[in-house]
Each structure stands twice: as C-alpha cells, then as structure tokens.
C-alpha positions as CSV (number, residue, x, y, z in Angstrom):
1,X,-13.2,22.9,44.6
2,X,-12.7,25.9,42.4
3,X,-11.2,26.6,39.1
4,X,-8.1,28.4,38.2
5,X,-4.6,27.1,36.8
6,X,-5.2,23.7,37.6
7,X,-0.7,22.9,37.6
8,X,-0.7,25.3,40.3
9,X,-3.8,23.8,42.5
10,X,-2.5,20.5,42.6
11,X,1.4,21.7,43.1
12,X,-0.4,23.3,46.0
13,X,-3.1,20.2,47.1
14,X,0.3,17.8,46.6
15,X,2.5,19.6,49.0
16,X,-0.2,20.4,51.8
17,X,-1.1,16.8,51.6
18,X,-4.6,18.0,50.7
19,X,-5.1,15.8,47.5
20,X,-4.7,12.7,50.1
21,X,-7.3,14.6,52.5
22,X,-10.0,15.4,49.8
23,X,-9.8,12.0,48.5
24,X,-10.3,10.8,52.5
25,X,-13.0,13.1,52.2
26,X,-14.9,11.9,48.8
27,X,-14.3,8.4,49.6
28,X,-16.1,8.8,53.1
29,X,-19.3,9.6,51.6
30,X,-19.0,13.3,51.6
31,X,-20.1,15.4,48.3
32,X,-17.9,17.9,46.7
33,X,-18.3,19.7,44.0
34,X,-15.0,20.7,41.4
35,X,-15.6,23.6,38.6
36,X,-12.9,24.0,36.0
37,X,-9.1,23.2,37.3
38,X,-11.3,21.4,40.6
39,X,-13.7,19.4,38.2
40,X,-10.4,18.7,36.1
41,X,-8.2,17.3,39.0
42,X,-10.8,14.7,39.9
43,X,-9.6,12.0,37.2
44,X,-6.7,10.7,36.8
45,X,-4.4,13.0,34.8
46,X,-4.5,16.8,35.2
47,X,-2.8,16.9,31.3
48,X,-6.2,18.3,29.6
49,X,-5.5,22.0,30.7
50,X,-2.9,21.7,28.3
51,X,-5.4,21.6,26.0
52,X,-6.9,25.1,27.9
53,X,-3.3,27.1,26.9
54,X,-1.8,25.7,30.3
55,X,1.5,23.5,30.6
56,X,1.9,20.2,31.0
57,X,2.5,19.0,34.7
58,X,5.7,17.8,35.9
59,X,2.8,15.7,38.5
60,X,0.2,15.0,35.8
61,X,-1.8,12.7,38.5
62,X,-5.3,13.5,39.8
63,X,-7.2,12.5,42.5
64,X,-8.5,9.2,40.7
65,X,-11.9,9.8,41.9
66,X,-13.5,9.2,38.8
67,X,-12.2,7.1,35.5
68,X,-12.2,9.5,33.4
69,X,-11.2,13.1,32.3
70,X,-13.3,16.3,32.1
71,X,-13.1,18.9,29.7
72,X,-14.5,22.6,30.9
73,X,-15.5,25.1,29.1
74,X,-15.6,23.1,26.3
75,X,-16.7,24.9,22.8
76,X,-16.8,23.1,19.1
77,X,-13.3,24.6,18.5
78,X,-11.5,22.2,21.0
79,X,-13.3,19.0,19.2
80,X,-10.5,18.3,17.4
81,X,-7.7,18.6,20.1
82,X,-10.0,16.1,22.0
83,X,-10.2,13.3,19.5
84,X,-6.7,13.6,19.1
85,X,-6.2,13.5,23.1
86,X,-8.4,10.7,23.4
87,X,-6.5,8.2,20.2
88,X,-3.6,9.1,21.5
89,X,-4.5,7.8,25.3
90,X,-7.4,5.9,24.9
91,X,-9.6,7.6,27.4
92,X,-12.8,8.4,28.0
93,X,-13.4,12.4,27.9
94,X,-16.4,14.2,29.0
95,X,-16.7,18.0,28.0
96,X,-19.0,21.2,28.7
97,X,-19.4,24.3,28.3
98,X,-20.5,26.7,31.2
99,X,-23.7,25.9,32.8
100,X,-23.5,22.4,32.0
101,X,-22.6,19.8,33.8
102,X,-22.5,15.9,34.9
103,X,-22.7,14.7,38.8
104,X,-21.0,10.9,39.6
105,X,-23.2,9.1,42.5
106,X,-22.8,5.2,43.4
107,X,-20.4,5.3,39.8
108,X,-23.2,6.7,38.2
109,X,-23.3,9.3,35.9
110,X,-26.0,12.1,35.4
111,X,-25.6,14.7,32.6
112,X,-26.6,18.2,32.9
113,X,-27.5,20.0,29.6
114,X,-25.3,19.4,26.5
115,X,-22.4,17.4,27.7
116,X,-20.0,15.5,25.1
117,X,-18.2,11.9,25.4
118,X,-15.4,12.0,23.9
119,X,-13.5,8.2,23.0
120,X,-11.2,6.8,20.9
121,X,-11.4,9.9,18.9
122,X,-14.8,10.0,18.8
123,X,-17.3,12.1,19.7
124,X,-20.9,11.5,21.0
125,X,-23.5,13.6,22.6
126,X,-24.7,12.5,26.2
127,X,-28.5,13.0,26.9
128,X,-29.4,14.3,30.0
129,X,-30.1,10.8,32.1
130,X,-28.1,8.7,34.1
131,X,-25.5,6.4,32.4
C-alpha cells in the first residue's frame, strides 16, 4: 500500500470497504507491503501522522494487523514528539527513516537498517535480527 495523507487513505479504504478486504487479504496468508501512510495504517491507530504535520482522524483505527505503531520517515528531530506519544499511550513505536525498514512474519519481527523502538517514552535502537 502506498504512502500519502494517510486520513484521507483510510476515509477512502473505510468507505469502499477496502480496510475489511486488505485485512481478508493479510490474514489469508497473502504478503503486502505498506510505505509511509500504508505502513502507518497497519496498527491500530492512524494518530502518528499527526506527528508528520497531518490532522488527527475523526476514524483514528487501523487495520490492527500488527500491535504496534510505525513511525516513517523518522529523523532525530521527531524523538521527542515520540516519547511523549508513547507516555502518553503506552505503546510500542517503531520508527525509520527512508531505506529502512522492518517486515512482520509468523509475529515476528525483522529490522532492516537503523530502526528505533520507541516505549514508554523511551527510546532504543533495534539491531538488524529478528525479534
């Protein structure tokens, strides 16, 4: 799924029943892949692209895929808007920048390049290995 304003993508999955279909699909076994607003809308609250200069959704829920939120095009500048995201709702956060990346197989995690966790208002650097 691609990127763009991510309010706007899932106004538009939500009323062509296409969030229901992609999760059909995920759930089946099937593989997608989600950069930016389409990597955002897999967890379970779209609100992060506030933190990206977009408005909060009236429909903050996500596809639920995955139990936590991701953070694109992450750089050191947003660190502090994501601890304070992450005391205030007590999430797990992982963030990138371009290029980098993290697939989810069997619930497991695989981190490409320098990907962040960020929890509880702290933040820890993710190696490159499954979690």
């Amino acid at each position: 799924m691609s990127g763009g304003n991510t309010n706007y993508f899932s106004t538009s999955l939500r009323t062509t029943c296409g969030l229901r279909v992609i999760k059909d699909y995920v759930l089946g076994g099937k593989v997608m892949v989600g950069i930016s607003a389409g990597a955002i809308i897999t967890g379970r609250d779209i609100n992060l692209s506030a933190l990206l200069g977009e408005t909060l959704s009236p429909e903050p829920g996500g596809l639920s895929l995955v139990d936590f939120g991701f953070f694109p095009h992450y750089k050191n500048c947003a660190e502090e808007k994501l601890q304070q995201y992450t005391r205030q709702n007590h999430g797990k956060v992982y963030a990138c920048a371009d290029g980098n990346g993290i697939s989810v197989e069997d619930n497991r995690l695989r981190f490409f390049g320098e990907v962040f966790c960020f929890e509880d208002g702290t933040k820890k650097t993710m190696k490159s290995h499954e979690e």
